[in-house]
N, C-alpha and C positions, 0 to 999 in steps of 0.2 A: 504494500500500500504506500501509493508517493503524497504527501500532505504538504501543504505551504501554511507556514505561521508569522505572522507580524508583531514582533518585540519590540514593545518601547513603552521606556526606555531599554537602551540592553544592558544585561546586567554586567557585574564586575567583571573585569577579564579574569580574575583567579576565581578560583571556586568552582561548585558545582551547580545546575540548577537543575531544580526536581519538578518534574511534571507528574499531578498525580489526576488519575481518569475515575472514574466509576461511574456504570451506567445500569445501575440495578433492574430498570425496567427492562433490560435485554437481555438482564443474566450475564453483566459486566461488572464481576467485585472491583474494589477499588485495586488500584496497581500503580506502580511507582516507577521513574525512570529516570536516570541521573545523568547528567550532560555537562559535560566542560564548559564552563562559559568563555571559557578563551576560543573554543570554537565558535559562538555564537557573535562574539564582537569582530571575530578574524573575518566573519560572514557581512555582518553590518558595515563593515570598514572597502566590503567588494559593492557595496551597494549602491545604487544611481540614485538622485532627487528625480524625478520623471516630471513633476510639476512643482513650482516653487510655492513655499507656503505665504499662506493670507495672512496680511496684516492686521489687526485688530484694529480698525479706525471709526471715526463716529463717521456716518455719511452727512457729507456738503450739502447743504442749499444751495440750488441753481441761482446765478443772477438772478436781480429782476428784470423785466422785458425793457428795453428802453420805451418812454412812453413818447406817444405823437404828439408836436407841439401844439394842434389845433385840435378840435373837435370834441366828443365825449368821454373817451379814454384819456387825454389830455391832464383833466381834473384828477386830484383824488380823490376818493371817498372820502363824504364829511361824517 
């Protein structure tokens, strides 16, 4: 079985990290699986930005319209 997983953040490059599953409704006890985490930053460190991230900004107000010097729009609202 081939799986793709998204870490983040990744974890320490020393150490281990434990992935643990159980899925009792299928008759899946829980189980445990230990991974180097220097493999996993070696992994993050091969890895592309494919889109850049968003900045948190408040959204702009548009100009106002410039108004016409003559007619009804002219005025402003009293």
């Amino acid at each position: 079985m081939d799986l793709t997983y998204w870490v983040t953040p990744l974890p320490p490059s020393e150490g281990t990290v434990s992935f643990v599953l159980a899925w009792p409704r299928f008759g899946m006890p829980e189980s445990r699986t230990n991974i180097d985490g220097g493999a996993i930053c070696a992994a993050g460190a091969r890895s592309h930005i494919l889109w850049p991230p968003h900045l948190a900004t408040e959204p702009q107000q548009p100009p106002a319209p410039p108004r016409p010097s003559s007619g009804w729009f002219a005025e402003p609202p009293s």
